[in-house]
Residue, then its C-alpha position, 0 to 999 in steps of 0.5 A: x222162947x216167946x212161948x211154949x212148945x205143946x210137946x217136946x220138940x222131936x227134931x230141931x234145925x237151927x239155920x244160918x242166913x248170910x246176913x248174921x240172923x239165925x232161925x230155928x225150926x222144930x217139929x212137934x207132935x200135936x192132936x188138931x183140933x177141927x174149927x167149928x162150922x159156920x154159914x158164913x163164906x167169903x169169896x176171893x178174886x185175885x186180878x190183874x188190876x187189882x191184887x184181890x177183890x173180896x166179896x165185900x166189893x173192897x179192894x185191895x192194891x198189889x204191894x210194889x216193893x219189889x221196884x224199890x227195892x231193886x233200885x236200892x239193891x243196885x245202890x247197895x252192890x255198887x257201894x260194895x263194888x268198890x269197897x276193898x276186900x277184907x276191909x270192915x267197911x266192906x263186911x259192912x256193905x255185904x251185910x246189907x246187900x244180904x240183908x236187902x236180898x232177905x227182905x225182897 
């Protein structure tokens, strides 16, 4: 574990993706703590030409991975199109399909 839990877990879920990768999620009582008061806000405007606008007047730009993406996922299902069933290279090939479906 990369750190400690504040209590004991009270109920444990370890789920298994299709591309090998295994999470674990457990739910843990704790006592929050409220954040102190502060006079500083900052405003958000979510656009169309731009994905946010702060307050600040900076900008920031939509990501667009999703186009990339999609055309090397369309390379990806090719290539496994034409592996043959029950061959290792074809394991290999619906690895990274999964793991490309995962990522978008």
């Amino acid at each position: 574990m990369s750190r400690k839990l504040p209590s004991e877990p009270s109920f444990l879920t370890i789920i298994g993706d299709s591309d090998n990768r295994y999470f674990a999620s457990f739910v843990v009582e704790i006592n929050p703590e409220p954040l102190p008061k502060t006079d500083n806000s900052i405003a958000i405007d979510l656009g169309i030409s731009t994905f946010v606008t702060l307050s600040s007047r900076d900008k920031i730009d939509a990501p667009k991975p999703l186009k990339n993406n999609l055309k090397k996922l369309a390379k990806f299902q090719r290539k496994f199109a034409k592996t043959e069933p029950g061959s290792k290279r074809r394991e290999k090939a619906r690895l990274r399909v999964a793991k490309l479906h995962a990522q978008i």
